[in-house]
NUDREN-426750 format. One line per field, with one value per residue (C-alpha): residue number from 1; residue in three letters; chain; z, y, x. Coordinates in Angstrom, 3 decimals, always signed. Each point is the difference from the previous one (the first is absolute). Layout:
mikol: NUM, ...
marfi: ala, ...
sedren: A, ...
pz: Z, ...
py: Y, ...
px: X, ...
***
This chain:
mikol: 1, 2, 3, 4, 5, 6, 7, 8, 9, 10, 11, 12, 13, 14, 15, 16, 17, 18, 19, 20, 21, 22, 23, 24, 25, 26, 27, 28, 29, 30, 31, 32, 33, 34, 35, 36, 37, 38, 39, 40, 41, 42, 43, 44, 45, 46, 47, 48, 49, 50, 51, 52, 53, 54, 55, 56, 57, 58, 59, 60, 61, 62, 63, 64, 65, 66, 67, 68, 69, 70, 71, 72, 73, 74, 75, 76, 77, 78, 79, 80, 81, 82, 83, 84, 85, 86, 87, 88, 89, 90, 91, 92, 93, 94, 95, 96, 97, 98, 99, 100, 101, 102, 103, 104, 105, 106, 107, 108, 109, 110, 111, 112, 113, 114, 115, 116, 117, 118, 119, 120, 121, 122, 123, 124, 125, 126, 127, 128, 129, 130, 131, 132, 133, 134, 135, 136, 137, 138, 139, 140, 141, 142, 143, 144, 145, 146, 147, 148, 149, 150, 151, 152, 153, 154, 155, 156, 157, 158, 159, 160, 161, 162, 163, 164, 165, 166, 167, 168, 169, 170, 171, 172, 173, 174, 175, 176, 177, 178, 179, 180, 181, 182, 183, 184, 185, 186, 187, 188, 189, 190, 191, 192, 193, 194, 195, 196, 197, 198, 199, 200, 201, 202, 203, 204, 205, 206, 207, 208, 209, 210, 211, 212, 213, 214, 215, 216, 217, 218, 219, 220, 221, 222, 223, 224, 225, 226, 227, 228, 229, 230, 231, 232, 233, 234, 235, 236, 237, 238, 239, 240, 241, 242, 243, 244, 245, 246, 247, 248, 249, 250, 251, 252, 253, 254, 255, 256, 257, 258, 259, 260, 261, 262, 263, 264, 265, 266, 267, 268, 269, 270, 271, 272, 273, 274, 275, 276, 277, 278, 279, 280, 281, 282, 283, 284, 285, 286, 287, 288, 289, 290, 291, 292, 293, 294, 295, 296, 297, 298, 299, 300, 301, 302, 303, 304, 305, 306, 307, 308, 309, 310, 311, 312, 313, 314, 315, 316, 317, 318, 319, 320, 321, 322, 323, 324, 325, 326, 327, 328, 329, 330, 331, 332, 333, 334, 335, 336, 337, 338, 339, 340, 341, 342, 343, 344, 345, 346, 347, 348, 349, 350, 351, 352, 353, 354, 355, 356, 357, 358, 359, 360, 361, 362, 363, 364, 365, 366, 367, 368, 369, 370, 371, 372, 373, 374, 375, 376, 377, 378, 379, 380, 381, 382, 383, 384, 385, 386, 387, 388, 389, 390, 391, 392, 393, 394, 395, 396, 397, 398, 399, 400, 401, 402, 403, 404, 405, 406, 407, 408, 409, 410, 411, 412, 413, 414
marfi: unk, unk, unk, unk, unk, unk, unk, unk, unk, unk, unk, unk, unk, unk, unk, unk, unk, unk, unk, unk, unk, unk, unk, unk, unk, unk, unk, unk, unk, unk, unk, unk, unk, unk, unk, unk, unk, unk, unk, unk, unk, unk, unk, unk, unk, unk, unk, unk, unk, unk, unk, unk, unk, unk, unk, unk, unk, unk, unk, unk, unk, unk, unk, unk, unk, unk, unk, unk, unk, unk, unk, unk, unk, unk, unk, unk, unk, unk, unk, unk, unk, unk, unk, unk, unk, unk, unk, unk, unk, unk, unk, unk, unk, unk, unk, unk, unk, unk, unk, unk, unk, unk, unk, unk, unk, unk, unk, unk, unk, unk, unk, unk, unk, unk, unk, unk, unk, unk, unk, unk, unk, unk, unk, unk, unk, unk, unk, unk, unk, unk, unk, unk, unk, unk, unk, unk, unk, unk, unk, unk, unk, unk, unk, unk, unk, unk, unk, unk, unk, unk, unk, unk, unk, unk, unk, unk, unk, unk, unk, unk, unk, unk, unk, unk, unk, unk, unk, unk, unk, unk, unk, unk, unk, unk, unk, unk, unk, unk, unk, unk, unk, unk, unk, unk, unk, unk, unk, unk, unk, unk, unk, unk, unk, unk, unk, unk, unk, unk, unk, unk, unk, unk, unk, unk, unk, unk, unk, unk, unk, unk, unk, unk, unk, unk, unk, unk, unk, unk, unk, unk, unk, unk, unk, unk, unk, unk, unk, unk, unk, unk, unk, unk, unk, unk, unk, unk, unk, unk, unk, unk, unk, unk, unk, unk, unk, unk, unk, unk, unk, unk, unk, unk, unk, unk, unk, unk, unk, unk, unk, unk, unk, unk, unk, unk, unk, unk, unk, unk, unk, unk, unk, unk, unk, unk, unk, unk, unk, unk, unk, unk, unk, unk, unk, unk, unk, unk, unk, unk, unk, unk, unk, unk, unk, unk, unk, unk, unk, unk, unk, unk, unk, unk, unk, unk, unk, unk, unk, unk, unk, unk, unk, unk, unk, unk, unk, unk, unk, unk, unk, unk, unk, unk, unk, unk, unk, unk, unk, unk, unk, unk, unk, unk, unk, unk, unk, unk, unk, unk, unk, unk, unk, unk, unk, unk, unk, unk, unk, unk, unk, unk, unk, unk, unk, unk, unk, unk, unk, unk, unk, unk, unk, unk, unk, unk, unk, unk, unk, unk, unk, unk, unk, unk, unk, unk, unk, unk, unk, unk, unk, unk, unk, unk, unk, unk, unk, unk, unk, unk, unk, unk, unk, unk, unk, unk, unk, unk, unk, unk, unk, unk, unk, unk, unk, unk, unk, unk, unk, unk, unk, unk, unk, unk, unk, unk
sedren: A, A, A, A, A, A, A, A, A, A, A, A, A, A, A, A, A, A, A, A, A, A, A, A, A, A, A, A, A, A, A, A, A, A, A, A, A, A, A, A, A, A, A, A, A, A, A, A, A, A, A, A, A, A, A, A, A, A, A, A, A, A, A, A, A, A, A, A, A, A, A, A, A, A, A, A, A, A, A, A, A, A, A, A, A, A, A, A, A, A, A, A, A, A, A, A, A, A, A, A, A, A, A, A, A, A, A, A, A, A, A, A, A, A, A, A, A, A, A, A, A, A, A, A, A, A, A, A, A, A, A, A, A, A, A, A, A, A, A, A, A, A, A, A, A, A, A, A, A, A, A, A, A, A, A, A, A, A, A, A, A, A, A, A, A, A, A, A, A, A, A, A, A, A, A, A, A, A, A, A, A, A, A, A, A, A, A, A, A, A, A, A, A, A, A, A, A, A, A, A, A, A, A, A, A, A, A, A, A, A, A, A, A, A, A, A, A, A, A, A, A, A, A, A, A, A, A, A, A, A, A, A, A, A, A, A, A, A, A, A, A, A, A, A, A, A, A, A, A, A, A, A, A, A, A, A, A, A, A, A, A, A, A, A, A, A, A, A, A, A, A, A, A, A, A, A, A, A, A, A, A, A, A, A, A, A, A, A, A, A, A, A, A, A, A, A, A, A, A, A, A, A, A, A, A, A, A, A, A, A, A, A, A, A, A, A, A, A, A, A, A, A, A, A, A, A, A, A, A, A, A, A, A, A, A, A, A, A, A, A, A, A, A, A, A, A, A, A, A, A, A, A, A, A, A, A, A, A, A, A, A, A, A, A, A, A, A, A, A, A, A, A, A, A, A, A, A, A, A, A, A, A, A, A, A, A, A, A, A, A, A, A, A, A, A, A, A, A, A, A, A, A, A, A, A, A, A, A, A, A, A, A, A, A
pz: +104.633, +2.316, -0.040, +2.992, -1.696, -3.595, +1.680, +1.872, -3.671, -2.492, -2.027, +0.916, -2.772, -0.040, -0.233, +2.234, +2.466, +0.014, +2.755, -0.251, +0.107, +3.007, +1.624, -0.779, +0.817, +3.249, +0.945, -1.466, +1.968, +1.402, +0.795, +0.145, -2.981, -2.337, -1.556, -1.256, +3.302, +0.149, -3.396, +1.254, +2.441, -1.634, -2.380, +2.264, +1.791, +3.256, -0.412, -1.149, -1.230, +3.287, +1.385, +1.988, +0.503, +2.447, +1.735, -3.161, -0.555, +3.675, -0.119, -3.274, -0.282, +4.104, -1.128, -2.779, +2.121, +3.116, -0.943, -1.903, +2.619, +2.328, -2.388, -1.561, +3.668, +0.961, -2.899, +1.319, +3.167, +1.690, +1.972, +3.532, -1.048, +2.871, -2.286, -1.269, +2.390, -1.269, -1.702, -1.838, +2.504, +2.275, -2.322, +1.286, -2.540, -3.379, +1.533, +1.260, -3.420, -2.398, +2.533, +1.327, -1.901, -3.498, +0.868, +1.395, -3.186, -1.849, +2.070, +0.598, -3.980, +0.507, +2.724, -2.131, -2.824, +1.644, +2.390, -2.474, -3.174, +1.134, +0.495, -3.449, -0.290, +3.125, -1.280, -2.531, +1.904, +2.728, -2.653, +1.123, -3.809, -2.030, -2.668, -2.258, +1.546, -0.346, -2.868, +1.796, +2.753, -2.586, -1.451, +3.120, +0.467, -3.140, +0.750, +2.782, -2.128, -2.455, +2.641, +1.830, -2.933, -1.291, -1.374, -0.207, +4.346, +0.772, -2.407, +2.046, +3.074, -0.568, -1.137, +3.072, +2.234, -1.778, -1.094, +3.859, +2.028, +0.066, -1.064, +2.310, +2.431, +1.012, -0.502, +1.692, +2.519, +0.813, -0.162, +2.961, -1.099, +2.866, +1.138, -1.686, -0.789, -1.862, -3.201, +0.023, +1.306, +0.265, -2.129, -0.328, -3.564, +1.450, +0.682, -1.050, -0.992, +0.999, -2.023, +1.812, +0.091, -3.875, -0.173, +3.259, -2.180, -3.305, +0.131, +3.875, +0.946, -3.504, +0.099, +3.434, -1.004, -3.200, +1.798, +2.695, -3.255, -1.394, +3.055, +0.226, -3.716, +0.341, +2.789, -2.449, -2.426, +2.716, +1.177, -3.392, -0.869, +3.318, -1.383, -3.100, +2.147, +1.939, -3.315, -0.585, +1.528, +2.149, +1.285, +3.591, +3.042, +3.218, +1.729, -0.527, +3.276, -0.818, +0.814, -3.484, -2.956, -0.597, -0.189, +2.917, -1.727, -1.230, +3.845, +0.355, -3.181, +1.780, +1.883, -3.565, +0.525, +3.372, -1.029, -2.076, +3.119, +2.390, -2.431, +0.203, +3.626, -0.381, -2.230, +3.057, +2.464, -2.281, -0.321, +3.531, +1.403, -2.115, +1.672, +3.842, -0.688, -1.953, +0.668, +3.435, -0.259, +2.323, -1.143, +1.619, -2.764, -3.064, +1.677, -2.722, -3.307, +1.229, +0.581, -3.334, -1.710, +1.702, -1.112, -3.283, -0.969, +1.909, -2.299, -3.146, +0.883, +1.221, -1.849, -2.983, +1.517, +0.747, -3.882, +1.135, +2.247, -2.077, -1.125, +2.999, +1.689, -2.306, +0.665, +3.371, -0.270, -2.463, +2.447, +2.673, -1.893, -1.797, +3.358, +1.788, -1.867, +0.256, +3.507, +0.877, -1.971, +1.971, +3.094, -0.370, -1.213, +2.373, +2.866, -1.566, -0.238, +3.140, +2.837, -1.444, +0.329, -3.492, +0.528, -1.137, +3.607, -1.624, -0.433, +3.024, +0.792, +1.026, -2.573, -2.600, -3.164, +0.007, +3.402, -1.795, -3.589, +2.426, +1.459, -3.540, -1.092, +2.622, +0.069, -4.137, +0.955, +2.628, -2.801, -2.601, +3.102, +1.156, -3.701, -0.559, -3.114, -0.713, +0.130, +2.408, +3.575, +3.340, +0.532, -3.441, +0.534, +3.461, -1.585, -2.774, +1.805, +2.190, -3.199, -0.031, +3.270, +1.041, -1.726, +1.793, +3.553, +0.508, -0.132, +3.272, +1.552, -0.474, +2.355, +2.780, +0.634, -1.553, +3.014, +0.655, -3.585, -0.130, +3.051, -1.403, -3.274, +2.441, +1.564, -2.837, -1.398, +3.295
py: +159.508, +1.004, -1.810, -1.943, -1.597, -0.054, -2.218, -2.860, -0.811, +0.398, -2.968, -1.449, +0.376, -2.469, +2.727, +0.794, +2.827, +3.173, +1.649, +2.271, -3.236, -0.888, +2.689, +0.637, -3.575, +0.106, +3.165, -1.452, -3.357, -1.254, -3.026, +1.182, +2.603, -2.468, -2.332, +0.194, +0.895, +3.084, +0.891, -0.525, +2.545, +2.343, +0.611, +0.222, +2.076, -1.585, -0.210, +2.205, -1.000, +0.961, -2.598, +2.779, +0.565, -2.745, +0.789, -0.146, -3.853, -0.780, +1.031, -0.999, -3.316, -0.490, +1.221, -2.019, -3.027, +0.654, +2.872, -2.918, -2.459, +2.069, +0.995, -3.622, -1.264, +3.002, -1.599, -3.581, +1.203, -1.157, +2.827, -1.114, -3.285, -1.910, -3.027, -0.045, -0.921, +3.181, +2.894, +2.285, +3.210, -2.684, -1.859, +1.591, -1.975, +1.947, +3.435, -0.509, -1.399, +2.467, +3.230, -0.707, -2.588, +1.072, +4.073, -1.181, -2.095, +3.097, +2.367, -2.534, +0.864, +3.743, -1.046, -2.674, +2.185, +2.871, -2.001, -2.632, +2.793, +1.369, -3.657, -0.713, +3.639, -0.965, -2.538, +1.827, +3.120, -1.768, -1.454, -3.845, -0.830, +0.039, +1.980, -3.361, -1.254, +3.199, -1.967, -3.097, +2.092, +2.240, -3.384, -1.057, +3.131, -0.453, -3.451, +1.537, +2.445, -3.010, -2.166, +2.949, +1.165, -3.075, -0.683, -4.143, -0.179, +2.080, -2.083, -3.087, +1.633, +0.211, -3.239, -1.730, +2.681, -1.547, -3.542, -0.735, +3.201, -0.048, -4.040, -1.531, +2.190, +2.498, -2.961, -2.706, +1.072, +4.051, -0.023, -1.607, -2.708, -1.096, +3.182, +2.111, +3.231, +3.840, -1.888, -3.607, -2.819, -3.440, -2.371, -3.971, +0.650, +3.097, +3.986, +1.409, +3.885, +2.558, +3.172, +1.878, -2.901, -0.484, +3.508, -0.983, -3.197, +1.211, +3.627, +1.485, -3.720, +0.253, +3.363, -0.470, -2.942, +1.509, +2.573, -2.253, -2.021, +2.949, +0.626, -3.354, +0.259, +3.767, -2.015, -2.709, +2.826, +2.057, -3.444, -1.074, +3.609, -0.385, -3.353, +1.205, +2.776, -2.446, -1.723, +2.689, +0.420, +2.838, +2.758, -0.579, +1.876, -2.597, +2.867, +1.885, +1.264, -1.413, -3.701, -1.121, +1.003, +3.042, -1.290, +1.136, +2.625, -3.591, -1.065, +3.122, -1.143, -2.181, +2.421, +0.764, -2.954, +0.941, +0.544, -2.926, -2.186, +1.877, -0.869, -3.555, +0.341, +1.763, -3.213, -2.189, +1.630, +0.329, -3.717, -0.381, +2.240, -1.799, -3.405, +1.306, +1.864, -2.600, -3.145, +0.248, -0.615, +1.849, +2.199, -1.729, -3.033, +1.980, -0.240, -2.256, +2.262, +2.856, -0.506, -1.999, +3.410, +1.986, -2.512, -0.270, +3.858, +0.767, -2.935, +2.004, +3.237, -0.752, -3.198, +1.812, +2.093, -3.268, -0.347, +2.133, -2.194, -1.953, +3.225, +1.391, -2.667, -0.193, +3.489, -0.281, -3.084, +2.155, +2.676, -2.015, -1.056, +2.735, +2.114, -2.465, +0.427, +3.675, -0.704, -2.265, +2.099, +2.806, -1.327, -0.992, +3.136, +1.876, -2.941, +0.375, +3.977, +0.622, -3.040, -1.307, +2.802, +1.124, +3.353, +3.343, +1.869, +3.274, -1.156, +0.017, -3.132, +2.246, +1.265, -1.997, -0.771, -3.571, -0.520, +1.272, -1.913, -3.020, +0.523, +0.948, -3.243, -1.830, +1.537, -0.861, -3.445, -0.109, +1.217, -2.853, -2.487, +0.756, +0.440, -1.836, -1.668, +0.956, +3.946, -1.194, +2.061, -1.664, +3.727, -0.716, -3.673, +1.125, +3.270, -2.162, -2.885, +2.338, +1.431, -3.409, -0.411, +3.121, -0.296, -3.379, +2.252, +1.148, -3.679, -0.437, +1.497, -2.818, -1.606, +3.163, +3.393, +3.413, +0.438, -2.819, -0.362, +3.571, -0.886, -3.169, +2.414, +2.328, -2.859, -1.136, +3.560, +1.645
px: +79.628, +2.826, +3.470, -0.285, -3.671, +2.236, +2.516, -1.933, -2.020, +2.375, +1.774, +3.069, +2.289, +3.028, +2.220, +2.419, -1.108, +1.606, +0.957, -2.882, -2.473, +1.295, -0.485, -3.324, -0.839, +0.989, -1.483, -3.442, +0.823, -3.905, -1.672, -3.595, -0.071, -1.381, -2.400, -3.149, -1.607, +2.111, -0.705, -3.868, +0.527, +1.969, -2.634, -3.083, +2.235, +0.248, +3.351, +2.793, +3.920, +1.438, -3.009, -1.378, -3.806, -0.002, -3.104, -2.087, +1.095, -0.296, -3.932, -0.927, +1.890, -1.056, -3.675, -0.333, +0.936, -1.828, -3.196, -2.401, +0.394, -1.493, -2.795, -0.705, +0.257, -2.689, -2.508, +0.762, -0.411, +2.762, +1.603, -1.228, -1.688, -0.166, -1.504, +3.963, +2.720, +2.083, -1.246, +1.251, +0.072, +2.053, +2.545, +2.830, +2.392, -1.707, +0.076, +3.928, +0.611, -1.520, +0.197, +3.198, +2.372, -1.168, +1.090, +3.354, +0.888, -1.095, +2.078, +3.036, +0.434, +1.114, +1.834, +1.599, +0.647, +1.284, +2.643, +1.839, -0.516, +3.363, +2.177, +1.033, +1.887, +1.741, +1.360, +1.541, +0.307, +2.134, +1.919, -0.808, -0.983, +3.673, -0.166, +0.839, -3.268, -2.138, -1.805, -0.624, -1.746, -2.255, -1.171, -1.158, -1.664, -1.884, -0.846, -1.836, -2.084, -0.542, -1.819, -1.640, -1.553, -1.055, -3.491, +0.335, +0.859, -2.917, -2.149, +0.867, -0.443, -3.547, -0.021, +1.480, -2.335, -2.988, +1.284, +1.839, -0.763, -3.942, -0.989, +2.459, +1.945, -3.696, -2.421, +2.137, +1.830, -0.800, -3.907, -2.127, -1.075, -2.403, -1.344, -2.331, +0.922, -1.175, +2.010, -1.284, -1.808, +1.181, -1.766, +0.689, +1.093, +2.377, -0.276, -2.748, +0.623, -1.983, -0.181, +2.741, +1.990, +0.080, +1.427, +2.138, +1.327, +0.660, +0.570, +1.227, +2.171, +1.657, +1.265, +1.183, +1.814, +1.215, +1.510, +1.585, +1.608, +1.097, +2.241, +1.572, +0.651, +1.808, +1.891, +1.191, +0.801, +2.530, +1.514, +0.769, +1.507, +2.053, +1.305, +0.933, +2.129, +1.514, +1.425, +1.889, +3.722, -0.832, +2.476, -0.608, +2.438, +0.298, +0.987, -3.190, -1.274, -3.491, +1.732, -1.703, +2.720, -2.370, -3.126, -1.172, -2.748, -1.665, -0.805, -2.499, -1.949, -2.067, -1.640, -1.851, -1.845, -1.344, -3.446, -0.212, +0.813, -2.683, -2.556, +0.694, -0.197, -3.423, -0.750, +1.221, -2.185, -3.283, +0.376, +0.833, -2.986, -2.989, +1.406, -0.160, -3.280, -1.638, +1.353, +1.128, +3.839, +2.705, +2.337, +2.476, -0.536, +1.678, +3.386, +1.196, -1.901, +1.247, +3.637, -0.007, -1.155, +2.621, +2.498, -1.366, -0.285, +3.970, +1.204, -2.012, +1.281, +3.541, +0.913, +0.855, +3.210, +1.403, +1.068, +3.162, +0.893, +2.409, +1.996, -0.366, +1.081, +3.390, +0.743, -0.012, +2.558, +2.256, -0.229, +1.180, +2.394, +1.117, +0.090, +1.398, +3.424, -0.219, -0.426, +2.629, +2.120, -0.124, -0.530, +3.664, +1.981, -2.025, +1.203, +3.514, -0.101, -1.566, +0.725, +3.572, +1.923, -0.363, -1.747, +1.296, +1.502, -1.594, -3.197, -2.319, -2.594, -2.906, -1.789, +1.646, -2.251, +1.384, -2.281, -3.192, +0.705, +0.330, -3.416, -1.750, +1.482, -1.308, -3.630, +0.291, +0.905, -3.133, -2.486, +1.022, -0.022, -3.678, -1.410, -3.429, -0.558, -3.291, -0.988, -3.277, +0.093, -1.651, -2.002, -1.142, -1.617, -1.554, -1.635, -1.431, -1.128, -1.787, -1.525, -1.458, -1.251, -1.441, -3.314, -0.427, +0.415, -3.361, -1.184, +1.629, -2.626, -2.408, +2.306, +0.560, -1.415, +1.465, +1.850, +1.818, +1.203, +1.175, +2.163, +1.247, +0.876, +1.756, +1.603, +1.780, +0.729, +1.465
***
């Protein structure tokens, strides 16, 4: 077992770390190398402790989901059924979920691992962690292996898919409930499952769930890491360039999460597509869903940078302050040197270094002035919200031809 693998599952001793801990630690920093999933697939060797072998999980886990559907569905003989309102070969929403959302939640985990693995060392390595604190910030490092690798949260992840996810979220609410379909039939006393759809309800909906759970709780476990960050009195510059105390290298890691989002828009539009083909509505009429997902998945990905925005917020008041003075100090010896007759006759006004150390101070001034308090970039909310959105695209042309929504496209783009 290598030392990243040896770090993730090993006890927490309540020792203090030395500094040798803490720098393996945050080299070995993950949120998806973990749990008893992982440990599934490390040992039918579908999945490695760098989580490569990506394309094995994607077709077995996507196979597994998907493959006996379309056999049991073949014996009920409900691939082109016309005697059911949708069949199998035509329910967009199962083939988008299991062929399309299930291999992006698979893939968004390399993607995820690979991007944040390198954040905790720059804390360290950028020196915003005080050495006084270096202990605080491995602790919240291992508090992150602790709940990533734990056996009890997966447990009742299952549970909830099962206990809430299948009998009341699937069978209420996502199901058709008037319609007959390859996976049911309704019956006065409820659904009635067909043989696919048994395997459709207990085995391919659960794992799809189970892995959409998974994500939100990996989500919980990097806010609540950031949090415990944030508690910490960090070292942060107001005169950093990236006009966030030095956090700047936090606003790119939401692009991790990039394929996470598409796959909830690919969730969106399966959803979306069985209601225009089979029920008649207009695409038009998801206005309101869809722009609550957007909003819902920026707030998930984004919200939790905004737990610097307290400190961040301070330094840029103490830098105002603190520059200020410097400021106004020099402003006036270099008013008194330079405009009241106070000036050295030998020394000449062009190319003086008092002009330039004037402007730096100004520009340092300018940086502290304009500093956001939350390391969250406009380029970085549009790119992700589009993540969102452009699965739903090619639903638009239910509403117009190829041609006229490529021109609308190239409207907005050019």
């Amino acid at each position: 077992m290598n030392r990243l693998h040896h770090s993730g599952s090993r006890n927490i001793e309540h020792t203090a770390p030395t500094a040798a801990d803490i720098l393996l630690d945050t080299q070995n920093f993950s949120l998806v190398l973990g749990g008893p999933l992982f440990q599934l697939l490390r040992r039918t060797r579908m999945a490695d402790d760098a989580l490569e072998l990506v394309r094995q999980r994607v077709i077995v886990i996507s196979l597994v989901a998907w493959l006996p559907l379309l056999v049991l569905a073949a014996l009920d003989r409900h691939l082109l059924d016309k005697r059911v309102a949708v069949p199998f070969l035509l329910d967009l929403e199962v083939h988008i979920r299991f062929l399309v959302a299930v291999p992006l939640l698979i893939i968004a985990e390399l993607v995820v691992h690979r991007r944040l693995r390198s954040i905790a060392r720059a804390f360290i390595d950028r020196k915003i962690i005080p050495e006084a604190s270096a202990a605080r910030f491995d602790e919240a490092i291992r508090s992150v292996f602790r709940l990533r690798n734990s056996v009890v949260a997966e447990l009742l992840m299952i549970a909830l898919v099962y206990g809430v996810g299948v009998l009341v979220v699937w069978r209420q609410y996502t199901a058709m409930q008037t319609t007959s379909t390859w996976y049911a039939a309704p019956t006065p006393g409820g659904l009635k499952l067909s043989l696919a759809g048994c395997w459709y309800a207990y085995v391919s909906v659960p794992l799809f769930q189970f892995l959409l759970i998974r994500w939100y709780f990996r989500l919980f476990v990097w806010t609540r890491f950031l949090w415990q960050v944030s508690r910490i009195e960090l070292s942060l510059v107001p005169t950093h360039p990236d006009r966030v105390g030095g956090l700047g290298f936090l606003a790119n890691t939401v692009y991790a999460f990039t394929a996470l989002l598409a796959a909830h828009g690919a969730m969106l539009a399966a959803q979306f597509a069985n209601r225009i083909f089979y029920a008649g509505v207009a695409l038009t009429e998801f206005k309101v869903e869809t722009a609550t997902m957007v909003l819902f998945l920026l707030c998930l990905v984004f919200g939790p940078l905004l737990v610097f925005a307290p400190q961040l917020a301070q330094a840029k008041r103490t830098g105002l302050s603190e520059y200020g003075n410097l400021a106004q100090r020099y402003v006036r010896e270099f008013d008194a040197k330079w405009l009241r007759a106070g000036s050295p006759n030998d020394e000449a006004l062009v190319g003086s270094a008092d002009i330039q150390s004037l402007a730096d101070l100004a520009n340092s001034f300018d940086v502290i002035r304009t500093m956001r308090i939350a390391p969250i970039t406009k380029d970085a909310i549009v790119r992700l919200a589009a993540a969102v959105l452009v699965p739903i695209v090619p639903l638009a042309l239910t509403m117009m031809s190829l041609e006229d929504l490529l021109k609308r496209l190239f409207g907005l783009v050019f």
